[in-house]
C-alpha positions as CSV (number, residue, x, y, z in Angstrom):
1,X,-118.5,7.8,-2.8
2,X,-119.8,8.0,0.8
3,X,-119.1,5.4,3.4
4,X,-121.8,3.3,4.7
5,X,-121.7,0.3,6.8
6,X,-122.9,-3.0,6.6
7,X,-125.9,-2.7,9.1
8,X,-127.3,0.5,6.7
9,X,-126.3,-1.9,3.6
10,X,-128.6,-4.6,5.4
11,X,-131.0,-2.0,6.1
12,X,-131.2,-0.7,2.2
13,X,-131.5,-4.6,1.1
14,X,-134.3,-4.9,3.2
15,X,-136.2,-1.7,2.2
16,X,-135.4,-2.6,-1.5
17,X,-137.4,-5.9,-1.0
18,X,-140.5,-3.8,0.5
19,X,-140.4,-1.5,-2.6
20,X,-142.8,-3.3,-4.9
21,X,-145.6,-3.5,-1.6
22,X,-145.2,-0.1,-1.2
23,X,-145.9,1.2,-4.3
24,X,-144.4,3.1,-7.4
25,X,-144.6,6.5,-6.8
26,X,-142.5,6.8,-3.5
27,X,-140.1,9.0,-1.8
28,X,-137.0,8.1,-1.2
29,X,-137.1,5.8,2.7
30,X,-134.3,6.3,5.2
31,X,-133.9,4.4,8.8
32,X,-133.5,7.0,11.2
33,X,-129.6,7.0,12.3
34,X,-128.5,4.8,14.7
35,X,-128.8,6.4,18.3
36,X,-125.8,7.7,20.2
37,X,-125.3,5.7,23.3
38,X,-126.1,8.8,26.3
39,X,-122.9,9.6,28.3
40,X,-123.2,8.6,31.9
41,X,-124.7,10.8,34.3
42,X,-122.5,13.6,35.6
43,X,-120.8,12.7,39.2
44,X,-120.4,8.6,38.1
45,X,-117.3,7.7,36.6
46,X,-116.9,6.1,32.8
47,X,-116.5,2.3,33.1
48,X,-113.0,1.6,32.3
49,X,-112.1,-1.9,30.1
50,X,-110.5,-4.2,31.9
51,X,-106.6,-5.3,30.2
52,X,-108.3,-8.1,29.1
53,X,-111.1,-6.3,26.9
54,X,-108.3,-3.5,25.7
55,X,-105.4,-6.5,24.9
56,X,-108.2,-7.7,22.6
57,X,-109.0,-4.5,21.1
58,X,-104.9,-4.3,20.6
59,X,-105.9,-7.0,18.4
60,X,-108.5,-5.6,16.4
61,X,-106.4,-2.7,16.3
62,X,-103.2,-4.4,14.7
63,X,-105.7,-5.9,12.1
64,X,-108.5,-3.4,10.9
65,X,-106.8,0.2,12.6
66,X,-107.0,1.1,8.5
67,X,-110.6,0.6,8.3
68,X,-112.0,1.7,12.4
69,X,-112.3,4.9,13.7
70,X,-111.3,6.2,17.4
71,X,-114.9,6.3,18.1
72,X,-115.5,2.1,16.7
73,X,-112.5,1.0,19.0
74,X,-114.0,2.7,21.8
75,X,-117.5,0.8,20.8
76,X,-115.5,-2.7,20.1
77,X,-113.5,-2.5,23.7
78,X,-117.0,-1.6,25.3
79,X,-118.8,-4.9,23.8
80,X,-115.4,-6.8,24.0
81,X,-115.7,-5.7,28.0
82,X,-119.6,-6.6,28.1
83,X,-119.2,-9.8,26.9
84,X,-116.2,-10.7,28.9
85,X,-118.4,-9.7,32.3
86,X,-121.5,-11.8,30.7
87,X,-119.1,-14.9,30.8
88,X,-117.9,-14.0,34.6
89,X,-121.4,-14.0,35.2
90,X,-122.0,-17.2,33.5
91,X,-118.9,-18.8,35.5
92,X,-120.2,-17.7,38.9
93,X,-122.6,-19.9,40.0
94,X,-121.1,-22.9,41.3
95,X,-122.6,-26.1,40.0
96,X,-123.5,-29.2,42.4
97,X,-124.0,-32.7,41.2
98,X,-127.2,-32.4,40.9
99,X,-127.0,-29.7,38.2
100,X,-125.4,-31.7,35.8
101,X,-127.3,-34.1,33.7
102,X,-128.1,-37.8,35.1
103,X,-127.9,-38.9,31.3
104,X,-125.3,-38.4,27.8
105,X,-127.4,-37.7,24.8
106,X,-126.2,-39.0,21.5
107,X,-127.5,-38.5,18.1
108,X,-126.5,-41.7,16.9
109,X,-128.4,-44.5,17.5
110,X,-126.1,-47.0,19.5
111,X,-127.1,-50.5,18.2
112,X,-128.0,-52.7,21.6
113,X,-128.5,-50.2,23.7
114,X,-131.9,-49.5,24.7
């Protein structure tokens, strides 16, 4: 039985719904592979994770090593470090009183307010 990961499994589902819009007499329809991240231009260093991003891979390591390739860790750690910078970013900015809202929003109705 060959391997095949969820996103492909996704991608069958879907095709499998198109099949009766597309006719009965069809070939088999594949998604073209995934594409291969390009390696960094020669001359600029790889990006290395910060100990953050790889204490978390440890993680995901220690609990699905059995099922994740070299190559998957590597792509975990890199998305792990990504998000990691996103949420630096996010932190930067510092906020002044006037950024914050002037009101609390509430769902529930408060009876005699308002």
């Amino acid at each position: 039985m060959s391997e095949i990961s969820r996103r492909e499994f996704a991608q069958s589902l879907a095709l499998a719904a198109l099949a009766p819009m597309l006719g009965p007499h069809l070939a088999p329809i594949r998604w073209p592979p995934a594409a291969v991240p390009a390696p960094p231009p020669a001359g600029i260093p790889p990006h290395e994770p910060g100990a953050l991003a790889k204490a978390l891979a440890g993680v995901i390591r220690a609990q699905y090593g059995d099922r994740l390739s070299e190559a998957d860790l590597a792509v975990v750690t890199r998305q792990i470090e990504n998000g990691l910078e996103r949420a630096e970013k996010v932190r930067k900015p510092a906020l002044a009183n006037g950024n914050e809202p002037d009101f609390v929003f509430s769902a529930v109705r408060v009876e005699g307010v308002g």
